[in-house]
C-alpha positions as CSV (number, residue, x, y, z in Angstrom):
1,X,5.9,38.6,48.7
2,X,2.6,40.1,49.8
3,X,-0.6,39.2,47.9
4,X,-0.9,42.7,45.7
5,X,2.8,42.7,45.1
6,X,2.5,38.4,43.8
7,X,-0.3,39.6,41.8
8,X,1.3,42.3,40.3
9,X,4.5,40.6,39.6
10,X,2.8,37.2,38.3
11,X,0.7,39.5,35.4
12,X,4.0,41.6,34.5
13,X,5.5,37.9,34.1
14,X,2.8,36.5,31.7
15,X,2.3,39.7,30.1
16,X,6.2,38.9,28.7
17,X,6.4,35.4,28.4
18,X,2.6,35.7,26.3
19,X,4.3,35.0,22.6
20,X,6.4,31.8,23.4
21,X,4.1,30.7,26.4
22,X,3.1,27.5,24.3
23,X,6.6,26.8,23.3
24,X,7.9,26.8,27.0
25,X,4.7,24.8,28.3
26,X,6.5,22.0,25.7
27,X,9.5,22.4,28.1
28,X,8.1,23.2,31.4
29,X,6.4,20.0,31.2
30,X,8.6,17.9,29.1
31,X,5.8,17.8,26.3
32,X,3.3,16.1,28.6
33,X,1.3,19.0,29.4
34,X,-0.9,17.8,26.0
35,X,-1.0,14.3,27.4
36,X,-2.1,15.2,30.7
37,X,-4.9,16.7,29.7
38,X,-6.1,14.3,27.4
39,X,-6.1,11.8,30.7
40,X,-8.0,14.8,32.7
41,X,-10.5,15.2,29.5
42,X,-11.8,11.6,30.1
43,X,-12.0,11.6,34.1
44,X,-14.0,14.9,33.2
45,X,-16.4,13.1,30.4
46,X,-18.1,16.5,29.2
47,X,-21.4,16.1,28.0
48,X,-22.8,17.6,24.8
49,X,-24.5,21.1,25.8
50,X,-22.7,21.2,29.0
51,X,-20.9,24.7,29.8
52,X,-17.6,25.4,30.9
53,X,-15.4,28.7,32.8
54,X,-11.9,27.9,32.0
55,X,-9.7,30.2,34.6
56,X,-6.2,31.4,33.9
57,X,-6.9,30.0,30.5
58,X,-3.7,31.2,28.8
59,X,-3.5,30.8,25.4
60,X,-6.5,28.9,25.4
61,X,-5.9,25.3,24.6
62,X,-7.4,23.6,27.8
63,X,-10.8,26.7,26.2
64,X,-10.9,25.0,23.1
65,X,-10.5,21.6,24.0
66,X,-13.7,22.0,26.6
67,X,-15.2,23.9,23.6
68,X,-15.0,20.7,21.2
69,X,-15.9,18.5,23.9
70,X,-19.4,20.0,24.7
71,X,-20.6,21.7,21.8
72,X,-21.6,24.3,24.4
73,X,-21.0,28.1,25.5
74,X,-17.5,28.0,26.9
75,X,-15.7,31.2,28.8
76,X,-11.8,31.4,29.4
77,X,-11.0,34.3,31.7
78,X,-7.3,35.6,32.8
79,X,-5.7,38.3,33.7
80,X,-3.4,38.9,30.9
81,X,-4.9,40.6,28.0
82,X,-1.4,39.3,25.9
83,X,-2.5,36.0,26.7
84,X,-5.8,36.8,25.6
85,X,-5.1,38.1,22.4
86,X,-2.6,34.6,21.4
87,X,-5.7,32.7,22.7
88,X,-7.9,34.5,20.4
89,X,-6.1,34.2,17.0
90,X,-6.4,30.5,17.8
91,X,-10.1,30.9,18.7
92,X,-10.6,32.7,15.5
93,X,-8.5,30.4,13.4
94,X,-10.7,27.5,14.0
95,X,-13.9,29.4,13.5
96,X,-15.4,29.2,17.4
97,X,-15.6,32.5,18.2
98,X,-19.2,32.2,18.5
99,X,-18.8,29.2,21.3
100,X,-16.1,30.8,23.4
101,X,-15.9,34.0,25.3
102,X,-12.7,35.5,26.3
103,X,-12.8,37.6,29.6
104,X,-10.2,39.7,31.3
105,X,-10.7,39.2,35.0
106,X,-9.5,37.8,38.1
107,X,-9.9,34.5,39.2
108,X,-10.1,35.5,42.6
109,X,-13.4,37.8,41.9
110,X,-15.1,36.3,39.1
111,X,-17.6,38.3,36.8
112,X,-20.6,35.5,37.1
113,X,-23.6,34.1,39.0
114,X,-23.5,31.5,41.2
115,X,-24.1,28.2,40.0
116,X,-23.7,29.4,36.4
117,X,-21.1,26.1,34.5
118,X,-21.3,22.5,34.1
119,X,-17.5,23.0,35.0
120,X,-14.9,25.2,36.3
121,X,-11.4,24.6,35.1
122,X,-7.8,26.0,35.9
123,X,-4.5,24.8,34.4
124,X,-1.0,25.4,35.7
125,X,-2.7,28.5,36.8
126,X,-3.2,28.0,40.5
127,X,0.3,28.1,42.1
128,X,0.2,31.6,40.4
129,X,-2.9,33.1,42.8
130,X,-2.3,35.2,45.9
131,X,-5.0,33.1,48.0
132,X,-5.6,29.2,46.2
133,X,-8.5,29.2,48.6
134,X,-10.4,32.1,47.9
135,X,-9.7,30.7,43.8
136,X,-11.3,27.4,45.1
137,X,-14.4,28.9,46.9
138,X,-14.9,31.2,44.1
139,X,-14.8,28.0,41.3
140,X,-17.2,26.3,43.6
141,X,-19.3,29.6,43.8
142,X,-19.8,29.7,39.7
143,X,-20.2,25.9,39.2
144,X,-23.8,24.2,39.1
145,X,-25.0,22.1,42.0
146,X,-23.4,18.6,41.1
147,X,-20.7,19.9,38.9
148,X,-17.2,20.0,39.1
149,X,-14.4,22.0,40.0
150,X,-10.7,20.5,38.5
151,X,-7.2,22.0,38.6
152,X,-4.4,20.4,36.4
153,X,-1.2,21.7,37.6
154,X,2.8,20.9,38.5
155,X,3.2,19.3,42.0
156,X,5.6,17.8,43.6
157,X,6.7,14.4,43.2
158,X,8.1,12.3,46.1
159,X,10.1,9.3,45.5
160,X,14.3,10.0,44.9
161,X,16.1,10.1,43.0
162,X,13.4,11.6,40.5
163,X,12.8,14.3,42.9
164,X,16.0,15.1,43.0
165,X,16.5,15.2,39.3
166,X,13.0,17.7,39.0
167,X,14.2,20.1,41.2
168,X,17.7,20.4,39.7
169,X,15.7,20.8,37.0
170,X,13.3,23.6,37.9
171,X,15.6,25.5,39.8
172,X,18.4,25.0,37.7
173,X,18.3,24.5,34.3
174,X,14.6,26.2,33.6
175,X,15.4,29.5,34.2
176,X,18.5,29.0,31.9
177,X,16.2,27.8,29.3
178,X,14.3,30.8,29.7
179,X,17.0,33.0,29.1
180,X,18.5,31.1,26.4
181,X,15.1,30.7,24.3
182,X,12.8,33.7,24.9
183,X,15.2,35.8,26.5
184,X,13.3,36.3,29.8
185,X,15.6,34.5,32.8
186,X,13.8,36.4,35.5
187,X,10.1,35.4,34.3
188,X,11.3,31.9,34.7
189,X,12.6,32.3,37.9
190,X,9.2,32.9,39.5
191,X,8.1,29.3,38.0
192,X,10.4,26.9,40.3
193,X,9.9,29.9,42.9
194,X,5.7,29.5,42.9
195,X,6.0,25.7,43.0
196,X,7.9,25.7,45.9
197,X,5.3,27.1,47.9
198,X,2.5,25.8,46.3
199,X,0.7,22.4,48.6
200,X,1.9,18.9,47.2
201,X,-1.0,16.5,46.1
202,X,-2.7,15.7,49.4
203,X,-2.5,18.9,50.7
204,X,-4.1,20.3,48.0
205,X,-6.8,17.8,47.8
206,X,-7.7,18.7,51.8
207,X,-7.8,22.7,50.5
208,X,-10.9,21.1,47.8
209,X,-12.2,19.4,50.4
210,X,-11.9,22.7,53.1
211,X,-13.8,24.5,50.8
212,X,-17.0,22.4,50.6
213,X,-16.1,20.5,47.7
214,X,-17.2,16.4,47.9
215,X,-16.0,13.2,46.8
216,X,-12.6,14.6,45.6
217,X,-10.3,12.5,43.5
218,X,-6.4,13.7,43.3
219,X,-4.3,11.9,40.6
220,X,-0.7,11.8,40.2
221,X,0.8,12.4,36.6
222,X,3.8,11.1,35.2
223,X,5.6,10.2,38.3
224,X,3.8,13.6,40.5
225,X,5.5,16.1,38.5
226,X,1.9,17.2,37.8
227,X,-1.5,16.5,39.4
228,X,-4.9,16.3,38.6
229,X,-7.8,17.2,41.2
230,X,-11.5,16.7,40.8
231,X,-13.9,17.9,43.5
232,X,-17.9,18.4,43.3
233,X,-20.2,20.7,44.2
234,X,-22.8,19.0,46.4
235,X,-26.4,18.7,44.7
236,X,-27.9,20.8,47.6
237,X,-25.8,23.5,46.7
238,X,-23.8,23.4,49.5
């Protein structure tokens, strides 16, 4: 799949899947994805005042948790106005709609300045870009000399016979539970499909550190079914 056609399909898919998006994350991750970034939320210690660009940001819960964290301007930007609109009703609903701005954009052409946020976050969002290392440069653009750039996303974990049980699961039984819940079998499809291309943990960590970024940390989660990366911006800018 070329990179317009990925893009293309990826949008039509969370332009569907927007209304039970936070029900399948429950599944997708077997109801960790609230614990896993609880554990990235203290490796990230935000500081009051500090501002934060949340990419691919969904329905907004990674946006709102960065939000309450800093006390400071937060964005989230994606690319589906669906998920936009579910991320705003919960904006709205707990009154921080003067905090956080919601931007339809692309993650691979962001709508800021250079060294503009404290942080640049994307969740479970990356495996979905047509070039992770144009997202990367472009996250390392917009953060401030010294801050951070972090991606919390599924990976690939390596020891059997857990492995083999995760991807019976993911190509098996997920798009099933797609189909059975929301009705969408194809949408889930693409998920198992994306993560099998998408680099395992040290792979990944080399694309941070290919891109400039310093002193990167990568962090298995429950058993590398997910994975945390932190990388840094050098305070030179560089």
């Amino acid at each position: 799949m070329g990179a317009e056609s990925k893009h293309s399909h990826v949008h039509d898919v969370f332009e569907s899947i927007a209304p039970k998006y936070d029900m399948m994350n429950d599944i997708l991750s077997f109801r960790r994805h609230k614990a896993w970034r609880s554990f990235t939320m203290k490796k990230m210690d935000v500081k009051p005042g500090q501002v934060s660009l949340d990419l691919c940001c969904g329905t907004c819960d990674w946006t709102i948790a960065l939000a309450k964290a800093s006390g400071g301007r937060t964005v989230g930007l994606d690319f589906s106005a669906n998920m936009l609109n579910m991320g705003q009703v919960k904006v709205d609903r707990l009154g921080l709609s003067s905090q956080i701005e919601l931007v339809q954009g692309d993650a691979m052409d962001l709508p800021f300045p250079d060294n503009t946020f404290d942080y640049v976050t994307i969740g479970f969002g990356l495996r979905n870009v047509p070039d992770i290392a144009q997202v990367l440069r472009e996250m390392k653009r917009v953060v401030k000399p010294g801050g951070k750039v972090v991606c919390l996303e599924l990976s690939k974990p390596s020891w059997q016979p857990f492995k083999g049980l995760y991807y019976f699961y993911f190509e098996k039984l997920l798009p099933l539970l797609g189909k059975w819940l929301v009705r969408k079998y194809e949408q889930y499809r693409w998920l198992p499909e994306s993560l099998a291309v998408f680099p395992d943990l040290a792979a990944l960590a080399e694309m941070f550190r290919g891109v400039g970024l310093r002193n990167v940390r990568a962090y298995p989660l429950t058993g590398g079914i997910a994975a945390l990366h932190i990388g840094t911006k050098g305070n030179d800018g560089a």
